[in-house]
ROTOR-96069 format. One record per atom (N, C-alpha, C): z, x, y. Coordinates in steps of 0.001 Angstrom, whole numbers, padded with zeros to 6 digits, always signed. Layout:
BEGIN
ZXY/...
This chain:
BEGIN
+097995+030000+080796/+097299+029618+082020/+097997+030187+083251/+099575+030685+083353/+099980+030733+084468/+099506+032246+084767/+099273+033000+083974/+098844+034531+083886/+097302+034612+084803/+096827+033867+083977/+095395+033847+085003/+095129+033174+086600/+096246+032474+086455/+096532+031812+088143/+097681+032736+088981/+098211+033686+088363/+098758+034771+089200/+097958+035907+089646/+096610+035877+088441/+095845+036726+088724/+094670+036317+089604/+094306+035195+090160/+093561+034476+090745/+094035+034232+092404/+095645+034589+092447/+096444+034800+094027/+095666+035367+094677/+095502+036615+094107/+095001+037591+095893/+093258+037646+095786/+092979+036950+094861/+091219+036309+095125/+091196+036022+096432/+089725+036923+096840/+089564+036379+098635/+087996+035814+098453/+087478+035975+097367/+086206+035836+096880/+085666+035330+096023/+084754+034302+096198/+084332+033553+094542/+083191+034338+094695/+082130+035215+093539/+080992+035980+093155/+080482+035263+092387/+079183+034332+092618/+078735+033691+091530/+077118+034196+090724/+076801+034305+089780/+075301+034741+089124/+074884+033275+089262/+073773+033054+089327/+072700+031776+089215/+072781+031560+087924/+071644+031904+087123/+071250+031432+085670/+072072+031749+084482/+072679+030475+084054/+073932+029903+082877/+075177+030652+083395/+074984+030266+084945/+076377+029985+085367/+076603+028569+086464/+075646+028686+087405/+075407+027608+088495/+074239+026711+087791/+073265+027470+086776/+072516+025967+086171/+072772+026748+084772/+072048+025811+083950/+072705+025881+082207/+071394+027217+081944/+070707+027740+082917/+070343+029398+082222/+069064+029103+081290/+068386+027787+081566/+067385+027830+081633/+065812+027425+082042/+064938+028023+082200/+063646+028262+083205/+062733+027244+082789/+062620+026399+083709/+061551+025182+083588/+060927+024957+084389/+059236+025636+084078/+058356+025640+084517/+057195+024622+084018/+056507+023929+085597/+056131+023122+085305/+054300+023299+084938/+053072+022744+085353/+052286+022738+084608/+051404+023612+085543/+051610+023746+087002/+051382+024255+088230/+052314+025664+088331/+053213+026092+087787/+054006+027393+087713/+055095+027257+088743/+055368+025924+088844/+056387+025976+090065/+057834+025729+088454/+058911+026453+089454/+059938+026493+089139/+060867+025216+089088/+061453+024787+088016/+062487+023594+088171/+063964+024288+087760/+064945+023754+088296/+066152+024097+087888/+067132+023220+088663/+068303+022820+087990/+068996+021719+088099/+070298+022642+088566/+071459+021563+089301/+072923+022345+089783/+073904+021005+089858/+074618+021525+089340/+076104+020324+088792/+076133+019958+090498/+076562+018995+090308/+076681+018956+092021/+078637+018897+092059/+079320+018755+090768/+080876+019284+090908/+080886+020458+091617/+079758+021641+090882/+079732+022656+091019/+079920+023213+092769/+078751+022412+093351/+078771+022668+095024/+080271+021963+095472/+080545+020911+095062/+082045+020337+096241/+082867+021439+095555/+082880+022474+094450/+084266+023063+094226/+083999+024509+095273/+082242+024363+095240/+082469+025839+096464/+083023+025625+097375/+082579+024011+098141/+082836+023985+099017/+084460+023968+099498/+084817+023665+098488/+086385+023410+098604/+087068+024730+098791/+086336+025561+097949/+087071+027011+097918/+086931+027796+099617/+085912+027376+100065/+085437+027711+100982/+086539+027355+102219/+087002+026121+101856/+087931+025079+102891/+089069+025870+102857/+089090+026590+101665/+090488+027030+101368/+090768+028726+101947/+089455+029061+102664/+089605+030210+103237/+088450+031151+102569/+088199+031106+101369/+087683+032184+099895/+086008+032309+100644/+085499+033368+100495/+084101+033653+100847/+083451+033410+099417/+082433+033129+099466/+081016+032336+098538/+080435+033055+098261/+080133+034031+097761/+078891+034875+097489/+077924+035179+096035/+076508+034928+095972/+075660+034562+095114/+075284+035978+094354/+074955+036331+093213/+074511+037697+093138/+073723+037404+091790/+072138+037183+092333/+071388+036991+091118/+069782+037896+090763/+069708+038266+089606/+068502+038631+089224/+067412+038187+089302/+067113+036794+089707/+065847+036332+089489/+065939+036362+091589/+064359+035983+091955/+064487+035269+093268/+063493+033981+093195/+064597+033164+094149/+063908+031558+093602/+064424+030968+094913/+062996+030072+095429/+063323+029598+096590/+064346+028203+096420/+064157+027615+095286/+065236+026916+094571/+067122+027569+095024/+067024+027952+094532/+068432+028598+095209/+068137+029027+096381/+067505+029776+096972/+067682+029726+098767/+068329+028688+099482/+067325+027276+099148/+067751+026464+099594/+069116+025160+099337/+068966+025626+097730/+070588+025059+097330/+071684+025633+098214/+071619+027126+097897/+072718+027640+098697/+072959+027989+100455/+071919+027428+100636/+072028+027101+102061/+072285+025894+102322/+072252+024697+101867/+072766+023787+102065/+073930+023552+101952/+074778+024233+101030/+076253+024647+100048/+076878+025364+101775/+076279+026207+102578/+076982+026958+103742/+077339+028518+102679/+076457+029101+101735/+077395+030316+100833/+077256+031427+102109/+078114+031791+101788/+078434+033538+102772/+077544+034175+102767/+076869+034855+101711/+076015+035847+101212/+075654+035391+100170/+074241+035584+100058/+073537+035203+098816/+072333+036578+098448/+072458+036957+097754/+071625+038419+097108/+070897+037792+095781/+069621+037922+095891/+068190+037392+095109/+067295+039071+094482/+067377+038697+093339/+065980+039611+092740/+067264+040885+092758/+068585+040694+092229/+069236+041749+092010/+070007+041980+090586/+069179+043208+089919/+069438+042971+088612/+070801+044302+088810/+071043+045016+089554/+072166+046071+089772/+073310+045324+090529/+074097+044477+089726/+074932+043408+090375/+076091+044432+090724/+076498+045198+090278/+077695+045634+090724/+077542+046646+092063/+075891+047101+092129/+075864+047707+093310/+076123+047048+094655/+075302+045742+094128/+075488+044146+094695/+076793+043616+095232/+077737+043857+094499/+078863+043615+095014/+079884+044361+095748/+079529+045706+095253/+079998+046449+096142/+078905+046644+097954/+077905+046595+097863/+077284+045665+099030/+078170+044805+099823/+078218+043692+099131/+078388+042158+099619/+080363+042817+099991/+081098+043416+099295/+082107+043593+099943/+082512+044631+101182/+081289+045506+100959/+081611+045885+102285/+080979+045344+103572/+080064+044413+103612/+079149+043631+104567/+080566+042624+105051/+081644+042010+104179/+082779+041301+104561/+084233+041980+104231/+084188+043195+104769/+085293+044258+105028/+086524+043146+103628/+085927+043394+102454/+086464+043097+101184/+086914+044490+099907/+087354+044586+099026/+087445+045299+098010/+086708+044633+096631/+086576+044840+095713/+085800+044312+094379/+086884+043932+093881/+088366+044266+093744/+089459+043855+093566/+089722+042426+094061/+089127+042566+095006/+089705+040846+096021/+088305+039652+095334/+087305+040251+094782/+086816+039130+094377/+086831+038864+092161/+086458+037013+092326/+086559+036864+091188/+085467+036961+091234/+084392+037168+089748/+082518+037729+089364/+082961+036674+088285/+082021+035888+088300/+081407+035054+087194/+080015+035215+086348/+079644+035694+085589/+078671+036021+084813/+078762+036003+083298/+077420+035866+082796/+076982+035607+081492/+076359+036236+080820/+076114+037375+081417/+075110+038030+080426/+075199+039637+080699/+074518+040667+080140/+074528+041867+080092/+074473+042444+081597/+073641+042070+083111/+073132+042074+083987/+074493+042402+084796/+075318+041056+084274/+076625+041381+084664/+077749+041993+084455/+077517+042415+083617/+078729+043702+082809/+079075+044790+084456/+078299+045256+085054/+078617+045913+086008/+079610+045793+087306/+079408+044603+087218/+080135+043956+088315/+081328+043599+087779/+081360+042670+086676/+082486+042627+085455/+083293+044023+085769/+082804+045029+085391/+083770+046425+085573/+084437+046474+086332/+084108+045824+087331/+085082+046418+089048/+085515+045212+089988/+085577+043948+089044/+085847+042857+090098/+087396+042871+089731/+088180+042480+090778/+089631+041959+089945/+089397+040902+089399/+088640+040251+088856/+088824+038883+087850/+087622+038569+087323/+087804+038616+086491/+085885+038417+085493/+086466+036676+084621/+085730+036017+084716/+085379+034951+084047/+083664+034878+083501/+083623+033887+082824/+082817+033634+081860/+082380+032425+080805/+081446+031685+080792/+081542+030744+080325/+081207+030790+078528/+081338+029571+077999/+081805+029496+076728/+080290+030163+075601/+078848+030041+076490/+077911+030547+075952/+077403+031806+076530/+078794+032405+076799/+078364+033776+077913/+078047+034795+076379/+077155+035361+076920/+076808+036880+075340/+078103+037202+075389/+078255+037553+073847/+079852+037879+073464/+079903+039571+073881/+079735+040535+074660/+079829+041765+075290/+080695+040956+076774/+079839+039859+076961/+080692+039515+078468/+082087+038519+078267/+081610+037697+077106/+083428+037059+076668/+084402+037828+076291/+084264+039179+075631/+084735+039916+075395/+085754+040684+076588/+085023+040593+077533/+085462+041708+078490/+086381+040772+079643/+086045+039603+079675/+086451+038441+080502/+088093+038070+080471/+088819+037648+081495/+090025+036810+082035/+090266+036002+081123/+088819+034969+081505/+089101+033416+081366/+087712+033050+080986/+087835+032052+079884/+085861+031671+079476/+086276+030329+079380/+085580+029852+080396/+085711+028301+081042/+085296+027382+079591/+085853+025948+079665/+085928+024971+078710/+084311+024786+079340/+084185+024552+080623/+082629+024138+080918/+081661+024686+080558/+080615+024476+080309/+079321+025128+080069/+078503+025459+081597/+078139+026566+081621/+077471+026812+082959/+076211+026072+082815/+076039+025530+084549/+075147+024474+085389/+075786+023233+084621/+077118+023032+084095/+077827+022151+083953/+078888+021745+084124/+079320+022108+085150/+080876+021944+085847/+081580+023419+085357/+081089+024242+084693/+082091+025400+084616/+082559+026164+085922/+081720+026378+087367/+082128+026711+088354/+083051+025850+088996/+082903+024366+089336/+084277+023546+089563/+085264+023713+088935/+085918+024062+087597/+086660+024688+086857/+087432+025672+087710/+086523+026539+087734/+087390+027893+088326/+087770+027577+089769/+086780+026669+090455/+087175+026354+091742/+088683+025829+091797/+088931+024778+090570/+089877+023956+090831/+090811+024940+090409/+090996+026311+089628/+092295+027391+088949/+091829+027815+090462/+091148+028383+091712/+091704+029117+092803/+092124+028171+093738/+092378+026896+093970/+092766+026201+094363/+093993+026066+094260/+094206+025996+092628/+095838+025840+092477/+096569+027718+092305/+096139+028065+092234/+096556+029567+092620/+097164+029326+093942/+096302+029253+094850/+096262+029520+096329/+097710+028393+096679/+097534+027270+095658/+098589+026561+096551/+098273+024966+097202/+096593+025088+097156/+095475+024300+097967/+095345+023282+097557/+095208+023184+096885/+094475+021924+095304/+095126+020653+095991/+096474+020130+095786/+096708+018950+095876/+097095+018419+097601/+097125+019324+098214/+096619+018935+099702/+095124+018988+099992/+094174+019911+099405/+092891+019087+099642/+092878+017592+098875/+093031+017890+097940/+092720+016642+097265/+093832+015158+097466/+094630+015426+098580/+095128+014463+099394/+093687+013871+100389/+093202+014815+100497/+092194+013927+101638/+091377+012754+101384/+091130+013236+100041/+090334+012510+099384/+090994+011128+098708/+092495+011405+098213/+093185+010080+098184/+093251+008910+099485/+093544+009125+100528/+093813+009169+101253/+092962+007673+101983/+093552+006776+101771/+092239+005155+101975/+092332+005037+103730/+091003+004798+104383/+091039+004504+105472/+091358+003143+105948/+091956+002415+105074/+092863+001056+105660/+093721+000821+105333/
């Protein structure tokens, strides 16, 4: 574990994919064709935390869904990129829009879509039902299941990388009487 939290130091960036990473990756449509999809809500306080901690937020997904628009606008994410199946072009985008390197961010993804971005991020993670081409290639493949706390996970390893973790989470100890 300490290998992957040395490698998680000079992270300036959490890169997250939407589907079976931020929800469990799959499409529930209802009888009207509207879209349902669910989000850990660990998942949002660990962005947000990362966020507290300095780290930019950024979304990079294939599908577009007003569902996530508005999740991740409520979340405050940096950049959010919809209907992008060329993720690594995507990220190299999103890092130069925040004078970043692909080196400085961690990419979380699950599936083939993401192999690209995987190539050129400094830190690839992956969750435990990620296609085995992307566990393969991965850091770290979270105990969580994605759209199930697997992004709070990693939130809480750049937290304690950074140093952060147990002074945020003083605040929260912290009784107002």
């Amino acid at each position: 574990m300490s290998s992957i939290l040395q490698k998680l130091k000079n992270i300036k960036a959490l890169v997250l994919d939407v589907d079976g990473i931020l929800s469990d990756g799959f499409v529930t449509l209802t009888n009207t064709g509207d879209e349902l999809k669910s989000f850990d809500i660990r998942d949002g306080l660990g962005m947000k935390l990362a966020q507290q901690a300095g780290l930019k937020v950024i979304i990079i997904t294939g599908r577009q869904s007003k569902i996530v628009e508005k999740r991740m606008s409520d979340l405050g994410v940096d950049l959010v990129y919809q209907g992008r199946e060329d993720k690594g072009t995507a990220l190299l985008q999103a890092c130069k829009q925040l004078n970043l390197t692909p080196q400085d961010c961690l990419y979380m993804g699950d599936d083939w879509p993401d192999l690209s971005a995987f190539a050129i991020a400094g830190a690839k993670i992956t969750v435990p039902n990620g296609h085995t081409e992307v566990r393969r290639r991965a850091d770290l493949i979270t105990h969580a299941m994605g759209g199930r706390g697997a992004v709070r996970e990693v939130c809480d390893l750049l937290l304690q990388s950074n140093g952060v973790y147990d002074e945020l989470l003083e605040k929260y100890l912290a009784s107002p009487y």
